[in-house]
N, C-alpha and C positions, 0 to 999 in steps of 0.2 A: 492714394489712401486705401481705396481694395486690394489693391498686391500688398500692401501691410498688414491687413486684415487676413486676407488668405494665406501668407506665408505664417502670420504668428499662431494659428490652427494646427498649418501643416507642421510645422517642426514637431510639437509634441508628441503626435500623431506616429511618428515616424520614430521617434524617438522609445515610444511602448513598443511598437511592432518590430525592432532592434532588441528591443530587451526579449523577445520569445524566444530566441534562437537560444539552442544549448549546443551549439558547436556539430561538425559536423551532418551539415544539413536539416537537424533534424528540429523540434519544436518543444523547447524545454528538458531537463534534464534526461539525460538517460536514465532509465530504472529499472534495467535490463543486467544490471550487475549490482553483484554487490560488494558497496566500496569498502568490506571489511573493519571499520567503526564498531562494531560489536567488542563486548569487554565479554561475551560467553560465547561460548562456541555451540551452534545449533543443536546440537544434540545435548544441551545441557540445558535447554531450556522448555520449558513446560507447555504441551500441546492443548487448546480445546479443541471445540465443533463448535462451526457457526452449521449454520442448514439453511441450505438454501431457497428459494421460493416455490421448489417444487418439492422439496420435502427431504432431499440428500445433503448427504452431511460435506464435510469440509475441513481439513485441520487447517488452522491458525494456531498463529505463534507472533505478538506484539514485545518486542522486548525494549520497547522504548525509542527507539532509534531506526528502526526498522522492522516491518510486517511479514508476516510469511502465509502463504494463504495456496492449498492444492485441495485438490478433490478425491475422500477418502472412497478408496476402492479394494472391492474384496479381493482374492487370489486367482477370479480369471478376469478379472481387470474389469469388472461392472459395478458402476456406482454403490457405495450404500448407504442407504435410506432409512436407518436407526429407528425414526420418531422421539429420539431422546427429549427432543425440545418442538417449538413452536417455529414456523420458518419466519428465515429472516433476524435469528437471534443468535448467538454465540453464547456457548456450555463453557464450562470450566475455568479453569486459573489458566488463561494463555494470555495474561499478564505477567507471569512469572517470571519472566526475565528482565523486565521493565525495570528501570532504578528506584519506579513509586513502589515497585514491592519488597524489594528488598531491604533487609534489614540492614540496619547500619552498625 
């Protein structure tokens, strides 16, 4: 009766920890690429600023399907720190490319 008990535990058990894998080795999907699903092309979609906990900013870009998120830097390559906003918050329509904004 306990190997009945223990076994009908373990299957499910084994059965979540089967479901982690995203192939090749690794633990859930890859999101290191992007699987081109987009109906606009990045440059045609609308940038904000989130800002981060130390005070520097961020572009984002949410177009519904996929995020895009780097850290905005001046022209010798050092962070900038705007103040536009509050940290921890995101500025602007960088929803814009999203299907909720667009008009139908």
């Amino acid at each position: 009766m306990m190997k009945m008990v223990k076994l009908a535990l373990f299957v499910p058990i084994l059965g979540v920890l089967a479901a982690c894998t995203g192939g090749h080795g690794s633990v859930g999907p890859d999101k290191t690429r992007d699987r081109g699903t987009d109906k606009k092309h990045l440059s045609q979609l609308q940038a904000g600023i989130w800002i981060d906990p130390n005070g520097c900013d961020h572009w984002i870009i949410d177009d519904g399907v996929e995020g895009y998120l780097s850290q905005r830097l001046d022209k010798f390559g050092k962070p900038v720190c705007s103040g536009v906003g509050p940290a921890t918050v995101a500025t602007g329509d960088f929803k814009g490319g999203s299907p909720i904004s667009d008009p139908l």
